[in-house]
N, C-alpha and C positions, 0 to 999 in steps of 0.2 A: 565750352570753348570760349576764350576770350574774344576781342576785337580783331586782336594784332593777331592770334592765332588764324582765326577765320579770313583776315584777309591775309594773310602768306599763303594760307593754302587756297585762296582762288587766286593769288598770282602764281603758285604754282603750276594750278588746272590750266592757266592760261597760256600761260610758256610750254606746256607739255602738249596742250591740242596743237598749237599754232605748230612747235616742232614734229609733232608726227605728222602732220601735213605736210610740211618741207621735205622730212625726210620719205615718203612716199613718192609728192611728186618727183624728188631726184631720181628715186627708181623708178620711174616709171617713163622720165627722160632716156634712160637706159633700156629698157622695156616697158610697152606701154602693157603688155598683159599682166605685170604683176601686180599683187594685191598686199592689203596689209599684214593678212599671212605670211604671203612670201615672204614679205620681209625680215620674219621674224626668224627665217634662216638663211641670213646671206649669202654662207658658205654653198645651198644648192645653187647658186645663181653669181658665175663667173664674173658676169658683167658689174654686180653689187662687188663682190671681193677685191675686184679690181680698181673700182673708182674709187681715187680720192677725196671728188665734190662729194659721193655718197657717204664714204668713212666717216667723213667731218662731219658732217649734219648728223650721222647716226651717232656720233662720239656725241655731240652738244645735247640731244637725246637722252643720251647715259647717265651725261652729267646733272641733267636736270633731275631726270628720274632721282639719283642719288643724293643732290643737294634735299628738296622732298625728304626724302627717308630719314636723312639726317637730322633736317630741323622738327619733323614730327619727333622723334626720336627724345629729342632736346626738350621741346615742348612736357611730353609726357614724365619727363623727371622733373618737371616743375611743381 
């Protein structure tokens, strides 16, 4: 792994722990008894489907995950 690879992918690591924190705590503003299971199916949990504050954070979530996937992706055809 290069330089430039190895550090994308610890700013990835980095942006992805800090967002799933965020995006917990939002659920858990919403319900404090959910867990990072829970989260992982919004749809049983109204109050997750419903929030917006929580959509967003889980959308930014998504997108990281996916940017990740991509540039590894890119990486490996090099």
């Amino acid at each position: 792994m290069s330089d430039t690879s190895a550090e994308l992918e610890k700013l990835f690591e980095e942006l992805i722990v800090h967002q799933r924190r965020k995006v917990l705590a939002a659920a858990q503003r919403l319900n404090p008894e959910l867990t990072e299971d829970d989260i992982q199916q919004p749809h049983d949990f109204p109050e997750l489907a419903g929030s917006p504050e929580w959509n967003y954070e889980d959308g930014l979530l998504a997108g990281y995950l996916a940017a990740q996937m991509a540039v590894r992706a890119e990486l490996r055809r090099r």
